[in-house]
C-alpha positions in Angstrom: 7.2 -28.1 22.7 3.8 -26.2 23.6 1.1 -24.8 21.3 1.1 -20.8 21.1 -2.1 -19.7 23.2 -4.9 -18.7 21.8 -6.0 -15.1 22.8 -9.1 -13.7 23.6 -11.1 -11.4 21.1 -9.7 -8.2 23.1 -6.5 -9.1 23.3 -6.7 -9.3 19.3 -8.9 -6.3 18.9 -6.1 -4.4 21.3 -3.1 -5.5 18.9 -4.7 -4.7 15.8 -6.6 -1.0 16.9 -3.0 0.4 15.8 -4.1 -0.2 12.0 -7.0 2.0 12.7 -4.6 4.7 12.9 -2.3 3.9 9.9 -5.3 3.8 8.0 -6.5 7.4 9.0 -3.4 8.7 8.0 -2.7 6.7 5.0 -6.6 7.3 3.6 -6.1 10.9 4.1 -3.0 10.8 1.8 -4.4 8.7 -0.9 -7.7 10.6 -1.0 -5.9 14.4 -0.9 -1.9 14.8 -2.0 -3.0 14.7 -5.6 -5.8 17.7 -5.1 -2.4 19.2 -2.2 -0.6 19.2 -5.3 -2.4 20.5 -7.9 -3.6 23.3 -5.5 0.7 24.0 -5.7 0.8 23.9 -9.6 0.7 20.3 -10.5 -0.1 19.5 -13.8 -2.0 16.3 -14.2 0.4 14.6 -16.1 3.2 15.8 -13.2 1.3 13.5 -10.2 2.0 10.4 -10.9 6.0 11.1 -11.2 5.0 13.4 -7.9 3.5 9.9 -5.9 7.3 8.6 -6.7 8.1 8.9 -3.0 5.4 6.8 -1.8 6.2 3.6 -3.6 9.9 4.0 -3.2 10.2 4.7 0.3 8.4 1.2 1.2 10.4 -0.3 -0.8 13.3 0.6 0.9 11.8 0.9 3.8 9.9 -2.0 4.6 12.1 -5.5 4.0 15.0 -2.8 6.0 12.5 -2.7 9.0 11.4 -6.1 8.5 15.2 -7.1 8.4 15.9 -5.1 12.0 12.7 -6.1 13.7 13.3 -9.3 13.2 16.8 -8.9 15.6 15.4 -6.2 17.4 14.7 -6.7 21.4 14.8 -4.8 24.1 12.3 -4.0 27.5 10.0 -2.3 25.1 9.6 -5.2 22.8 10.4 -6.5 19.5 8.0 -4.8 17.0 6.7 -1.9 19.1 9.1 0.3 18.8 9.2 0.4 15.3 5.3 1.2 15.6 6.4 4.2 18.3 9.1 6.0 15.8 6.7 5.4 12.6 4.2 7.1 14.1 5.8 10.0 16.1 7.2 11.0 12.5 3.8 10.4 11.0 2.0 12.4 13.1 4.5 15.5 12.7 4.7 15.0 8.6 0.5 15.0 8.7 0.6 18.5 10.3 3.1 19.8 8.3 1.9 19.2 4.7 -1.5 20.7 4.1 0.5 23.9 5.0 3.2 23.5 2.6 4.7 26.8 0.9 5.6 25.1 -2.1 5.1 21.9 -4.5 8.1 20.6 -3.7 8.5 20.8 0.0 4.7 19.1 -0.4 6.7 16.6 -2.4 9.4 16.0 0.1 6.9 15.9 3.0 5.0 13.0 1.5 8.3 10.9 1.0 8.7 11.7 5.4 4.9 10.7 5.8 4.8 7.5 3.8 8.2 6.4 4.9 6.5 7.1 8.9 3.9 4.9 8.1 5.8 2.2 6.5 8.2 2.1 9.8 5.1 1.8 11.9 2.9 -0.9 9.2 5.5 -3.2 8.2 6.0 -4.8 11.2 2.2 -4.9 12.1 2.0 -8.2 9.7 4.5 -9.8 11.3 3.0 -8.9 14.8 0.4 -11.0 13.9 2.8 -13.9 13.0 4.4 -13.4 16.2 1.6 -13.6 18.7 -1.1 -15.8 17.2 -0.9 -19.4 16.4 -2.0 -20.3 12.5 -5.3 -21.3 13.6 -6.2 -17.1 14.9 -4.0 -16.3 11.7 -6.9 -15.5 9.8 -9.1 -13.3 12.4 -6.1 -11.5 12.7 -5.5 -10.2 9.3 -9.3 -9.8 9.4 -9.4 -7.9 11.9 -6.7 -5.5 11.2 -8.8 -5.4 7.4 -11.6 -4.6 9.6 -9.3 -1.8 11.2 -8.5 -0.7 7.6 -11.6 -0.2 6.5 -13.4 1.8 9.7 -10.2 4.3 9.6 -10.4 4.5 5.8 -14.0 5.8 5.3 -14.0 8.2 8.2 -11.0 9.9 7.0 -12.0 9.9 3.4 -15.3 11.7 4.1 -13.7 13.9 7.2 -13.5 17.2 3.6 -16.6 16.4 2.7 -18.5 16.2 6.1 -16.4 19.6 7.5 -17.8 21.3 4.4 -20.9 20.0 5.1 -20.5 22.0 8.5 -19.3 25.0 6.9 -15.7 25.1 6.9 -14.2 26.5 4.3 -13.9 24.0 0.8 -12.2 26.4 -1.6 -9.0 29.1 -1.0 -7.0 31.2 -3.1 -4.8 30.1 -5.6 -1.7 28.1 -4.5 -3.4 27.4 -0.8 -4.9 24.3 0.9 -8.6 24.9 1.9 -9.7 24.5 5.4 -11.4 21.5 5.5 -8.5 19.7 4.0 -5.8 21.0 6.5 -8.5 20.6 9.4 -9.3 16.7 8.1 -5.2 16.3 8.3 -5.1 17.6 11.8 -7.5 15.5 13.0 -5.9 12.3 11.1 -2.6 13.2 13.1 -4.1 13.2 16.4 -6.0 9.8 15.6 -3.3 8.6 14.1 -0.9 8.9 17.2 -3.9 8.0 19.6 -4.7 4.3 18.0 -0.7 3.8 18.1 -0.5 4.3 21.7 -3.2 2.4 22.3 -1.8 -0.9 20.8 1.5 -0.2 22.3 0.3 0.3 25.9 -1.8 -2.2 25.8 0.0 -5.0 24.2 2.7 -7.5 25.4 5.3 -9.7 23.3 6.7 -12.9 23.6 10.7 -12.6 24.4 12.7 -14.4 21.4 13.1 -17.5 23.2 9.4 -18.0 24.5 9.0 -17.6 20.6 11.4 -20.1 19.7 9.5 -22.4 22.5 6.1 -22.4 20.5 5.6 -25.8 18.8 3.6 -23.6 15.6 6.9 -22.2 14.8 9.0 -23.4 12.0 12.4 -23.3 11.8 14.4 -20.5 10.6 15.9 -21.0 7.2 19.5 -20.2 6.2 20.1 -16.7 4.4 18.7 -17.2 0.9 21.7 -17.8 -1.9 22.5 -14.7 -4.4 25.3 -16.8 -6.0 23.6 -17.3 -9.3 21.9 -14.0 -9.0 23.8 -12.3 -11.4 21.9 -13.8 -14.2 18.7 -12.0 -13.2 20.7 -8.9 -12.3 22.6 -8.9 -15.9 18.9 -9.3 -16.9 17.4 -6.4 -15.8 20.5 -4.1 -15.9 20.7 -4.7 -20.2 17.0 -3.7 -19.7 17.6 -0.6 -18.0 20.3 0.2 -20.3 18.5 -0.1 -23.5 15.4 1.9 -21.9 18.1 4.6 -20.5 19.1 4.5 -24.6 15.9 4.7 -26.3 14.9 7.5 -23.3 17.9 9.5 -25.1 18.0 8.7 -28.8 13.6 9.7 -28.8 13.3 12.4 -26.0 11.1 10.5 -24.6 9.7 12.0 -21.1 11.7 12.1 -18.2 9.3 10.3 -16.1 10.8 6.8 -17.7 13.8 7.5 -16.3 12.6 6.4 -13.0 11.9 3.1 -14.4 15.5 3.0 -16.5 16.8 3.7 -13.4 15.4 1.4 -10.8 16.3 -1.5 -13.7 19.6 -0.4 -13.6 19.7 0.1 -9.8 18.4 -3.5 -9.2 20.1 -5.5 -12.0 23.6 -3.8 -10.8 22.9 -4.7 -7.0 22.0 -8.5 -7.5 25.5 -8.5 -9.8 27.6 -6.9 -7.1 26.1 -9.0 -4.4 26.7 -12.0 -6.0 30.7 -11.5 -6.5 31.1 -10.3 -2.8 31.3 -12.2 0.5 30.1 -9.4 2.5 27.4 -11.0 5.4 25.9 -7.4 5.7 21.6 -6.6 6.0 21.9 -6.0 2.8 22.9 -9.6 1.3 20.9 -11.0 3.7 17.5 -9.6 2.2 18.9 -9.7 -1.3 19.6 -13.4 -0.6 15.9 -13.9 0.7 14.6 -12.2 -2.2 16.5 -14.2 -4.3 15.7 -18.1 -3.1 11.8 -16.9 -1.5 9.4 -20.1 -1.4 7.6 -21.1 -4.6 4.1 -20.1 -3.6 5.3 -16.5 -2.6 6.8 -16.4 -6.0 3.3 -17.0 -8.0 1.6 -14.8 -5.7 3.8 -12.4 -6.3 2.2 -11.8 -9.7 -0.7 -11.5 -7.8 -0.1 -8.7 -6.1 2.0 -7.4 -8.7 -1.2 -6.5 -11.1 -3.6 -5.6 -7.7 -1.6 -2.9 -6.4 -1.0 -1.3 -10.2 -4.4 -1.0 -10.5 -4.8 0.3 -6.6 -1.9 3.1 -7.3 -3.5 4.3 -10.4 -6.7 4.4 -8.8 -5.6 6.6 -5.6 -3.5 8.8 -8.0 -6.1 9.5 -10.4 -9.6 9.6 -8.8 -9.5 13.2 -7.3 -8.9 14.6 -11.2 -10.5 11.7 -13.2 -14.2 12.8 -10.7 -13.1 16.6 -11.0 -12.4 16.6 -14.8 -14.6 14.3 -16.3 -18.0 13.8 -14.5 -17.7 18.3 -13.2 -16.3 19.8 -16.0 -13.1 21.4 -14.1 -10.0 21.2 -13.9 -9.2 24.4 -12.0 -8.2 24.2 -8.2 -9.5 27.1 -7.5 -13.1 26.4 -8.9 -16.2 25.6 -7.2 -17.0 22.2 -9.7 -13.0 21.3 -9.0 -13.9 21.1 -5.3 -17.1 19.6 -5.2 -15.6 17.0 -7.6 -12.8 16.4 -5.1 -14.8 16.1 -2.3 -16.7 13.2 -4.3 -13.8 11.4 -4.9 -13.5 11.3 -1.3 -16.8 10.1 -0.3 -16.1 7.2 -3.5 -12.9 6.7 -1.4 -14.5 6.3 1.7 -17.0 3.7 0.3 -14.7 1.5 -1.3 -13.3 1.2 2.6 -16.3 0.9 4.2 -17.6 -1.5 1.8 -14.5 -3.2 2.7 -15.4 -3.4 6.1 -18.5 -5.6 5.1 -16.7 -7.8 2.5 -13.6 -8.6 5.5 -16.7 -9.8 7.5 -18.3 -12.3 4.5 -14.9 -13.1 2.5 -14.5 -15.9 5.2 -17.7 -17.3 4.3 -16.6 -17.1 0.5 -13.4 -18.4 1.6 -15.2 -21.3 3.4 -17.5 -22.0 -0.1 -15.2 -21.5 -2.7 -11.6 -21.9 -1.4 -9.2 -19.0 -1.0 -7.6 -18.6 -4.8 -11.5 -18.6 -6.1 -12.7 -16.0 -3.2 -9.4 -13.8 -4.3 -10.4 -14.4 -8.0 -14.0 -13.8 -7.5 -13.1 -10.3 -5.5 -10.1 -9.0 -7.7 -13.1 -9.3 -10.6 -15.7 -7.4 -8.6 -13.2 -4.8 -8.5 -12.1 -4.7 -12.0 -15.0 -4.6 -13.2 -15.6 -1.8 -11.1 -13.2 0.3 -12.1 -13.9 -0.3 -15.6 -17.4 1.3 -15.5 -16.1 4.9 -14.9 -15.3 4.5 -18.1 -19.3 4.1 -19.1 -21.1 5.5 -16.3 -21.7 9.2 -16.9 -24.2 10.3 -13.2 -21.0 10.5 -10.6 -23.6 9.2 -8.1 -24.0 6.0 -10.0 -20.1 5.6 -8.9 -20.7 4.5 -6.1 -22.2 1.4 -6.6 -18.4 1.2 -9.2 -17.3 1.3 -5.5 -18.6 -1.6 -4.2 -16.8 -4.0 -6.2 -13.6 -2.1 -5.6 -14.3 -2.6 -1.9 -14.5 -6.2 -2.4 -11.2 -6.4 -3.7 -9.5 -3.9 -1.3 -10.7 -6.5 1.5 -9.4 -9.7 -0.7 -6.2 -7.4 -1.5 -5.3 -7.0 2.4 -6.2 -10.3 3.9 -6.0 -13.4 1.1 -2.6 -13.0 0.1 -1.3 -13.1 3.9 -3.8 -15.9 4.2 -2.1 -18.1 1.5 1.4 -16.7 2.5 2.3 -16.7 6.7 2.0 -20.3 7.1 4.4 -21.0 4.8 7.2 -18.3 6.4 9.5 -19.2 9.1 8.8 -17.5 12.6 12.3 -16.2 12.9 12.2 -14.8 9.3 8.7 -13.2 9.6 9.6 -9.5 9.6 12.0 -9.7 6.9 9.7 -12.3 4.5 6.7 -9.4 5.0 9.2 -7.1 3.9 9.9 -8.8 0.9 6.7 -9.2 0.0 6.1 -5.6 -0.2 8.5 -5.8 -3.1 5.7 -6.9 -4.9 3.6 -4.3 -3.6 5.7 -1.3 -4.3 7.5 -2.5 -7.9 3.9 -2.0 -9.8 3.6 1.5 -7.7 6.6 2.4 -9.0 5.6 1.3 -12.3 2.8 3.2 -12.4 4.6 6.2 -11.2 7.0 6.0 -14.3 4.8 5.3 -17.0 0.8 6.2 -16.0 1.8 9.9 -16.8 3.2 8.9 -20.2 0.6 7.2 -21.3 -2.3 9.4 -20.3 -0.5 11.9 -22.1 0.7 9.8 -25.8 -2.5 8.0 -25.7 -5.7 9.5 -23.6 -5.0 13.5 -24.4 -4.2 13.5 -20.6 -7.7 12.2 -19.6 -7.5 10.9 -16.3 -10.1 8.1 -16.5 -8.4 6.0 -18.4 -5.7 5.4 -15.3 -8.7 4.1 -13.9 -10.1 2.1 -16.9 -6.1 0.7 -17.6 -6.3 -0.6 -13.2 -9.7 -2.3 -14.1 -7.9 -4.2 -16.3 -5.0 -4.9 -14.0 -7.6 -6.5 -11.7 -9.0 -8.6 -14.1 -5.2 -10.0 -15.2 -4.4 -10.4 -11.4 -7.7 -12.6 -10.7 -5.7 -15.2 -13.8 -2.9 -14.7 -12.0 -4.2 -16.4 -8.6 -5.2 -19.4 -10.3 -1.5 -20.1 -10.4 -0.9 -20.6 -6.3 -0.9 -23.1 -4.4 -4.2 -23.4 -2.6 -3.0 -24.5 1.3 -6.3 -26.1 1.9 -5.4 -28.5 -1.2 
């Protein structure tokens, strides 16, 4: 069997300029559905349960397009045209939603756009496992961080620099200023641009050149869910007793997304597990169920990095607005100014982690990769935990840098430590998976964030931020628990 061939720095750069896209779109979204929404009537403590769509929708979304991609060929590839459909329906859902009538058809759009983008990004990690051998693994994944981070800061700033210019940063009440819908407009057009690019430009292997490559390991048999009901029982008496205490204490309604997805998941695992059905979905049930050890530790991993990364997008635009201007109001000239901050602090955590994707391989290199991911998870916790102290929003931005740091670690070490471990044939769906992992602490976060800002903070929105800080610093311990592949 032959060795996959190396390709040039092009050819790389040309495979991952897609993710430039995603990124444009996706930073847009994180940096401006919270301020959409509260220009529609949001309460603060309404937008996290608001966000709900995001989370959920990858993680139905993603190990469902991983599953399919995976089996998927046909003269226009295997992966690319899952990238075509996520971003057609991306593009139309960015248009659309800074000119929502309502709050809820603003809701409803960003369940369309995240789900686009989730079509079009799940099989973007695999794409990498598909055309480069493990030793280009790494640039890869750091280029497509690279990617990220370039798309991330331009579209974060794009409110703040049209103001700048003169268009428009404030509106009536209940309407989207200009220089948010004219920063979405632009994201759409980039957004469909970048994809195009990779897709034209870009060629796969067919399935059984693939199977030819000597780098490739063997596909496993679909993972066993016959003892699964013992986790499913698990989680569905959990659910239940939540869905009880919900009901006996009026508690609020946004834990009932939490009760529910218990329920949800505990009875699925128990019905799978007394059927013989050979469907999609007992195959990535079954995959969930016996994944390799190392992806189960890192799992924790990413389960505390992306609760802290969820509170943070959710809760900057109001944390900046409320606490460091004074305002609360939409309509208000301090609300605005504030939001546009939070975009510039969200563009400089990207393009910081621009930098940090360029010197984490030195790190990597010095200190191994669980240190590097411990060392950068830490930057960024304790980065987030100084909003809590620092009181000049300017003097945010250097909070930022350490947040970049881990938003580079975030996208690349975890893939790092996980593809060469996943079989080739299984790549799509085992990337799917792992986005479990990405999406349960959104979800989390979605249920309960709002709840606690509200029973424990007086609805104070910096303390989201202050609670992922120390999510970051739990999910640095965490790392110390894989596997290092270098060992």
């Amino acid at each position: 069997m032959k060795s996959k061939p190396e390709l040039s720095f092009w050819q790389i750069w040309n495979m991952c300029f897609g993710f430039l896209g995603i990124q444009f779109g996706f930073a847009l979204q994180n940096a401006n559905v919270s301020r959409i929404f509260q220009t529609l009537g949001a309460n603060v403590d309404q937008i996290p349960v608001l966000w709900i769509a995001a989370p959920f929708t990858g993680l139905i979304v993603q190990p469902v397009i991983g599953y399919f991609s995976d089996r998927t060929w046909n003269r226009f590839g295997r992966r690319r045209p899952y990238f075509f459909a996520g971003a057609v329906l991306a593009t139309i859902a960015l248009l659309a939603i800074p000119n929502s009538p309502t709050l809820w058809i603003a809701a409803g759009l960003l369940w369309i756009m995240d789900a686009s983008f989730n079509v079009s990004m799940e099989p973007f990690r695999a794409f990498v496992g598909d055309q480069l051998p493990p030793s280009q693994r790494p640039l890869g994944y750091a280029m497509q961080s690279v990617f990220i981070g370039v798309g991330a800061v331009v579209a974060s700033f794009l409110p703040y620099l049209l103001t700048h210019f003169g268009v428009a940063n404030t509106a009536p009440a209940g309407v989207v200023p200009h220089s948010v819908k004219y920063a979405f407009f632009a994201g759409a057009l980039v957004l469909l641009a970048a994809m195009l690019w990779t897709i034209l430009s870009t060629r796969e292997y067919p399935p059984e050149q693939l199977e030819s490559f000597s780098d490739n390991r063997i596909a496993e048999a679909p993972g066993s869910v016959a003892g699964a009901w013992k986790i499913g029982t698990l989680f569905l008496v959990l659910g239940l007793v939540l869905l009880g205490l919900i009901l006996r204490f009026a508690l609020d309604k946004e834990l009932y997304l939490l009760a529910a997805g218990l329920v949800g998941f505990g009875a699925l695992f128990v019905w799978l597990s007394q059927t013989r059905s050979d469907g999609a979905l007992r195959h990535i049930m079954g995959d969930l169920h016996g994944m390799p050890k190392p992806m189960r530790r890192l799992n924790w991993v990413q389960f505390f990095s992306w609760f802290a990364m969820f509170a943070m997008w959710i809760n900057t635009t109001s944390a900046v607005s409320q606490t460091f201007y004074g305002s609360s109001d939409t309509t208000s000239v301090a609300y605005n100014e504030g939001a546009n901050w939070a975009g510039v602090l969200m563009g400089t955590y990207n393009g910081v982690g621009v930098l940090a994707a360029i010197l984490i391989p030195l790190l990597v290199r010095a200190c191994g990769l669980r240190m590097s991911h411990l060392i950068n998870l830490w930057l960024g916790g304790l980065g987030l935990l100084s909003f809590l102290v620092i009181r000049d929003p300017h003097w945010l931005i250097a909070s930022m840098v350490g947040v970049g740091f881990a938003w580079a670690s975030i996208l690349s070490l975890p893939y790092a430590m996980l593809s060469d471990n996943l079989p080739a044939a299984k790549m799509g769906i085992y990337m799917g998976i792992f986005n479990f992992f990405i999406v349960i602490p959104q979800l989390l976060a979605a249920s309960v964030l709002g709840v606690l800002l509200k029973l424990f903070f007086h609805n104070q929105p910096i303390w989201a931020l202050g609670m992922g800080g120390a999510s970051l610093l739990i999910a640095g311990l965490c790392t110390l628990r894989v596997p290092d592949p270098e060992a």
